[in-house]
C-alpha positions as a printed NumPy array, in Angstrom:
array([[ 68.498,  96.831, 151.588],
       [ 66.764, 100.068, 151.734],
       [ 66.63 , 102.373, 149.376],
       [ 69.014, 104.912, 150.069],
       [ 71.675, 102.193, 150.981],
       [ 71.222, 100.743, 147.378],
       [ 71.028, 104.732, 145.426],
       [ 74.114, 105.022, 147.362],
       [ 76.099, 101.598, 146.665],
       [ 75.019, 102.591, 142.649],
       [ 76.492, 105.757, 143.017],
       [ 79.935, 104.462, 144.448],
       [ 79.767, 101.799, 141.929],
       [ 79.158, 104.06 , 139.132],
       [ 81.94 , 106.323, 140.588],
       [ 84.775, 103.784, 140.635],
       [ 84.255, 101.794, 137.644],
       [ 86.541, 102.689, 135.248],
       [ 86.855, 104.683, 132.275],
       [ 86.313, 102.042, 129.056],
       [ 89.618, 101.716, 127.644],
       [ 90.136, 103.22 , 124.013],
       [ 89.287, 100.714, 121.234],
       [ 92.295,  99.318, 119.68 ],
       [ 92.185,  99.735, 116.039],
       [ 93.391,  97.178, 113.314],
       [ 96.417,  99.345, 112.115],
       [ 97.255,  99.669, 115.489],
       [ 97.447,  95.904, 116.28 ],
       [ 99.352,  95.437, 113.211],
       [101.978,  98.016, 114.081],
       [102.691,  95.771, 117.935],
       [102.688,  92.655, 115.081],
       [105.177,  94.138, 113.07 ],
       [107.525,  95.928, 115.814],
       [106.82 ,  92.5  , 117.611],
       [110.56 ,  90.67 , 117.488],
       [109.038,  87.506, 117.805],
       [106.041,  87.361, 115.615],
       [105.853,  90.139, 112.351],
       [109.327,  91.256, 113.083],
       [109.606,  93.313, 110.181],
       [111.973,  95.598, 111.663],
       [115.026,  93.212, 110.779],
       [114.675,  94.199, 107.236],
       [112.81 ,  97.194, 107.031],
       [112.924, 100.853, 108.133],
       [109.319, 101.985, 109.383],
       [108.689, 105.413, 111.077],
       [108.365, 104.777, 114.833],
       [110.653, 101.719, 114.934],
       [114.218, 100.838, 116.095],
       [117.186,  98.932, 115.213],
       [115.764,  98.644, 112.286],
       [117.39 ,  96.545, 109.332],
       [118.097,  97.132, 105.447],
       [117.903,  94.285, 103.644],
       [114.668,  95.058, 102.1  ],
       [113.472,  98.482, 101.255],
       [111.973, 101.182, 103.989],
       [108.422, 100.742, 104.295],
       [106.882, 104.325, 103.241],
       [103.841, 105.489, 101.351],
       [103.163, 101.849, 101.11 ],
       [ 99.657, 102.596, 100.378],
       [100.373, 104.554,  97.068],
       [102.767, 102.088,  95.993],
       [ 99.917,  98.905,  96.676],
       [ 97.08 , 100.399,  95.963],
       [ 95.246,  97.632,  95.827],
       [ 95.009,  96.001,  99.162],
       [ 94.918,  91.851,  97.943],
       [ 98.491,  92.53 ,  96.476],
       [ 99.937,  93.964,  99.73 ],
       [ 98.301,  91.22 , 101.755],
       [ 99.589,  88.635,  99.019],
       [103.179,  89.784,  99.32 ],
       [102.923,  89.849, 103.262],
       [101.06 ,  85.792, 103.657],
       [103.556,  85.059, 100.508],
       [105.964,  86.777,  98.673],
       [107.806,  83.702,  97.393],
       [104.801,  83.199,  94.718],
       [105.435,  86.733,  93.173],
       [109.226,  86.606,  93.653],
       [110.638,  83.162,  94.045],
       [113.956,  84.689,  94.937],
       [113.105,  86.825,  97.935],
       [114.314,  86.364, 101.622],
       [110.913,  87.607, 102.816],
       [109.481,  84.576, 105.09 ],
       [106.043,  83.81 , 103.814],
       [104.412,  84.859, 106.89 ],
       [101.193,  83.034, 105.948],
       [101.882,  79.61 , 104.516],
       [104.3  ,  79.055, 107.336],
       [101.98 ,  79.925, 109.842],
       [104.126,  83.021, 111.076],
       [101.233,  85.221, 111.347],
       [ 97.154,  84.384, 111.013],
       [ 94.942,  85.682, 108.17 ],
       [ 93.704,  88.154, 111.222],
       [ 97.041,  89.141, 111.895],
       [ 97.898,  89.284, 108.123],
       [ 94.722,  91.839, 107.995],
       [ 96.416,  93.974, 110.587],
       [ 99.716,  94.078, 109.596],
       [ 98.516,  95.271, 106.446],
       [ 95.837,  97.841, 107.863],
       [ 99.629,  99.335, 109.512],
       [101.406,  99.454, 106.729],
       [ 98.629, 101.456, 104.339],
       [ 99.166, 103.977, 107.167],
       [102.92 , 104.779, 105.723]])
């Protein structure tokens, strides 16, 4: 291949490739987990901004990250509320196996965003 045939294959290559996609960040993961009917599903009970049909059983989810400061109690409740409230409805999303520690991680990166 000569030269100029392989300057100009680089340049059509470099041309067409595509733009990198934006990188994804946690809270925004967490937000398709918890809009996700089949996996967070968090909009059967709660109200969150940007979500619909939402339910009211539990309480809206708003300036969540003033209310848990401190991030190991918000990811507690979320993997387990039944060990802090024995009487709640909330499934324990991470001792059943609902949602990974990962997931767990962003669900709760989302919700700090409230």
């Amino acid at each position: 291949m000569s030269a100029v045939a392989a300057s100009l294959l680089l340049a059509v290559a470099v041309t067409v490739a595509p733009f990198p996609a934006r990188a994804q960040t946690a809270a925004d993961e967490g937000q398709k987990l918890a809009f996700d009917r089949n996996k967070g599903n968090c909009l059967t009970c709660h109200e969150i901004k940007g979500g619909s049909q939402a339910g009211d059983i539990g309480p809206a989810l708003a300036g969540i990250k003033s209310k848990y400061p401190n991030r190991a109690d918000l990811v507690a409740i979320v993997t387990d509320e039944t060990k802090r409230n024995p009487l709640t409805v909330m499934p324990p999303f991470g001792r059943n196996h609902i949602l990974t520690d990962k997931e767990i991680d962003a669900v709760v990166d989302f919700l700090q965003t409230l």
